[in-house]
N, C-alpha and C positions, 0 to 999 in steps of 0.2 A: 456167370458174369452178369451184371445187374445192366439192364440195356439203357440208352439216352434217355428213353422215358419216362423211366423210375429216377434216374438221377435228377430228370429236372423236375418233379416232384417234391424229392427229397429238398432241391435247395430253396422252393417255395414254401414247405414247413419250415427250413430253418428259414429262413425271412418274414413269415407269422411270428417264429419264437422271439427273433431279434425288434420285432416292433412289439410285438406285446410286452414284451420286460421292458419296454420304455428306453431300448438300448440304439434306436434312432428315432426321429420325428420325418414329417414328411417324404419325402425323398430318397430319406440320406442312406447310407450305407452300400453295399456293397457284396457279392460273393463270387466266388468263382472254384469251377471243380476241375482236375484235371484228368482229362479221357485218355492221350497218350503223348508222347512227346511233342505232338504238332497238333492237338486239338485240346480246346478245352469249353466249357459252358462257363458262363457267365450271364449275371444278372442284368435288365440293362438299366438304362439311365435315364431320369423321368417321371418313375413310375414308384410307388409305395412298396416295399416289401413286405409289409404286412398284408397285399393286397395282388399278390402273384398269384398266375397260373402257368402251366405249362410251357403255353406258347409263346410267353414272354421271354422265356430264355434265348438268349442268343449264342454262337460257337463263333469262334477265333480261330487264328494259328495262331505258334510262338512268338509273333509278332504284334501281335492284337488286331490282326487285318481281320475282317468279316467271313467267315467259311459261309454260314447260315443265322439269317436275323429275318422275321416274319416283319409283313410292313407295317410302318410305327414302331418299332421299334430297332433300336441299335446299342451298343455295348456301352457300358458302362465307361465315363469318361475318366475311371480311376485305374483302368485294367493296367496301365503301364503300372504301378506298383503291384498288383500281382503276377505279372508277367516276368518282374524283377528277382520275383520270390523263387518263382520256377524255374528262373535261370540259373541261380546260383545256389539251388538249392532240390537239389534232385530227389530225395527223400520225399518233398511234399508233396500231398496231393490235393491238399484245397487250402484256400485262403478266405479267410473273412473278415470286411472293415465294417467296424462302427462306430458309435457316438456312446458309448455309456455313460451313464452322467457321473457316476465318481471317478471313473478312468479318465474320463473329458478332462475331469475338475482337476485333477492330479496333471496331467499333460499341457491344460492351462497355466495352472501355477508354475511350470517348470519343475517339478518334484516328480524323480525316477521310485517305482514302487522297487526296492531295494530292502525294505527292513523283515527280517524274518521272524514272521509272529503265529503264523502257522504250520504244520507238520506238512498238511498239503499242500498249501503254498512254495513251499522249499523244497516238497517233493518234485512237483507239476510243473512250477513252474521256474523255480529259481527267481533270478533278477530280471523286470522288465524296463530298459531302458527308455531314455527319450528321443528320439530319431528327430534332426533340427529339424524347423517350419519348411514345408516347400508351400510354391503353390498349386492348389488342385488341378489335375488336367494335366498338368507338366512333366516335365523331367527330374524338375527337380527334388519329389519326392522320392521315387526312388533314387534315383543316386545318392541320397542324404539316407536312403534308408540301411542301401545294399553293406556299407561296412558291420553291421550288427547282424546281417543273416548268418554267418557261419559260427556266432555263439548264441543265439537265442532262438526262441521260439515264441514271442510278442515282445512287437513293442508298442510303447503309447508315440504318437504321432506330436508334435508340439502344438500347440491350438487346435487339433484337428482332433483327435479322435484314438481308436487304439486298431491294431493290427494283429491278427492273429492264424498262423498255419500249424497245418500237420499233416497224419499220413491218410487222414479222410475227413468229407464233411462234417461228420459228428463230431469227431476230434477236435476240429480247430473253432465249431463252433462251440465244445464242451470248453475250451480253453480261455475262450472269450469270457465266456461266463463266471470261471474261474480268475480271471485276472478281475472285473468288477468286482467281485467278490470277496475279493482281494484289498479292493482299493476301497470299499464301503468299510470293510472291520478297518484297517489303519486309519480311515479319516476317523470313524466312531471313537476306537480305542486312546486317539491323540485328544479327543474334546473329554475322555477321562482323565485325562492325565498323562498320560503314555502310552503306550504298547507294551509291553514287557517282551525283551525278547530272546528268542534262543542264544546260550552261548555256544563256545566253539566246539565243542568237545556232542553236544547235540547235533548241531549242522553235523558234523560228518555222520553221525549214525544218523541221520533221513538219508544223506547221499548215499551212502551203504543200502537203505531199503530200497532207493533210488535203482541201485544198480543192478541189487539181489533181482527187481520186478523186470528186469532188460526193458524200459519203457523209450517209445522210438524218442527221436528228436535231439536238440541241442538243448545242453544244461552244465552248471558246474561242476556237476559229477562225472562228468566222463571226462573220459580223457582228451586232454585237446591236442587235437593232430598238429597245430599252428606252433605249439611252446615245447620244441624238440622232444614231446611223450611226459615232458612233466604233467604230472595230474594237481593242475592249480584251478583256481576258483576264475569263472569266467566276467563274471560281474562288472561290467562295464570297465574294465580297466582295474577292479578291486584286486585282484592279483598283483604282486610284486613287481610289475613290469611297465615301465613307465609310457610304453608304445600304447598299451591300451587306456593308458590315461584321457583319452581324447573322449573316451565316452560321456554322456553327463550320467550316467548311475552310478561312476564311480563315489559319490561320496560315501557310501557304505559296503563296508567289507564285510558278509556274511562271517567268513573266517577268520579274519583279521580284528572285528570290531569296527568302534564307528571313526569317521574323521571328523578332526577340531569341528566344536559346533559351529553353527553359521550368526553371523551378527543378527540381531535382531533391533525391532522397535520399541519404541513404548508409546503407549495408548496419552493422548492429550489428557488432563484432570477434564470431567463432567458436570454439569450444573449440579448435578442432585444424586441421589444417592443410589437410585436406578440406573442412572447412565452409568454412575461410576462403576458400579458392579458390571455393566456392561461392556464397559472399556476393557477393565482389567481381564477379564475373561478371553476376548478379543487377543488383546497383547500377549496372554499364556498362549491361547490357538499358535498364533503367527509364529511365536517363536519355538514351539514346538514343532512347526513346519517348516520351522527354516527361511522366513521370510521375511523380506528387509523393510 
């Protein structure tokens, strides 16, 4: 078994990786590991992640109370949303938030990453919804988050940033990287023109590789314990069941296809024939994005 020391290590390499790929600035972000059901390490608050060591971590109980925190520092002021995570979600064993700039960008605009355009993407991760705005520090993030934990495994935060668990650090930080990654091809693929994306008869054969690989966590592919054993699509409500309607991913139904497009704008006329090229271009983006 890997002892406290090495683990806080490890979450100070992944907080190098998560400031080096520009996936926070200053401050920002977040991690936490879980050691047993009433301890866990965490990052703390203040201080750069790309700029940890050791001693900087701090330990918790399931409460986010203090076990052990060296002086100067104290836990992170976002631990109640992962603290959230390990309540209701026993499975996990770390969580990591951060700022990624096209997950930000996607979570800003209000746009859940829903459309399936890659194999690994539909394998990994499925659908990553929007969990509404709370504000930082509070309550209110998790509680806005916790109805999404028992079908997902990230969600984008609304103005804030993206969230992600699994059943170890590397995982959930591999995940992270995976949903950016995610959200850079869809923004790219949309200023070509579209995405092009899987139809239905595809999506189930990933979910089939899905299941063939037994990969831990929550996804469309498995079976949802919630929908009497039906094996339906979890996708923020994309499933046939109007109780999960409430989600905002629900605009697109991996399985089912997409719902009626969204209204869009149109770009003012331009002085000259620069702007105007640049308008219209604008105007295709937006409404390729669904924005009003």
């Amino acid at each position: 078994m890997v002892n406290e020391f090495e683990i806080k290590k490890q979450i100070c390499d992944i907080g190098r990786r998560i400031y080096n790929r520009n996936m926070v600035a200053a401050n920002d972000g977040n991690i936490s590991v879980k050691l047993n059901d009433n301890e866990f390490l965490c990052t703390p608050t203040g201080v750069s992640k790309g700029f940890m060591t050791p001693e900087f971590i701090c330990k918790v109980d399931a409460q986010g109370n203090v076990i052990q925190a060296n002086p100067g520092f104290k836990p992170s002021s976002e631990i109640k949303m992962h603290m959230r995570v390990y309540q209701k979600r026993p499975d996990v064993g770390s969580v990591v938030h951060a700022h990624p700039i096209y997950a930000t960008s996607f979570a800003i605009a209000g746009i859940p990453l829903t459309q399936p355009i890659m194999p690994e993407a539909v394998i990994a991760l499925g659908c990553v919804p929007i969990a509404e705005y709370g504000t930082p520090s509070t309550m209110e993030i998790p509680d806005n988050l916790e109805k999404y934990l028992p079908y997902f495994d990230a969600v984008l935060l609304e103005n804030h940033g993206a969230l992600t668990w699994s059943t170890d650090l590397n995982a959930a930080y591999m995940k992270m990287e995976s949903v950016e990654f995610y959200a850079q091809l869809l923004y790219q693929s949309k200023l070509l023109g579209g995405p092009k994306e899987f139809d239905k008869e595809n999506i189930k054969k990933l979910y089939e590789i899905r299941r063939k690989f037994g990969m831990p966590g929550k996804h469309p592919a498995n079976l949802c314990q919630n929908k009497d054993g039906v094996n339906c699509h979890n996708c923020g409500g994309a499933c046939h069941n109007e109780e999960y309607k409430q989600f905002p991913g629900y605009q697109y139904d991996f399985v089912g296809g997409a719902a009626p497009a969204a209204e869009t704008t149109t770009a003012a006329p331009a002085a000259n024939a620069d702007a105007e090229l640049v308008a219209n271009i604008t105007k295709q983006v937006m409404a390729q994005l669904g924005l009003k």
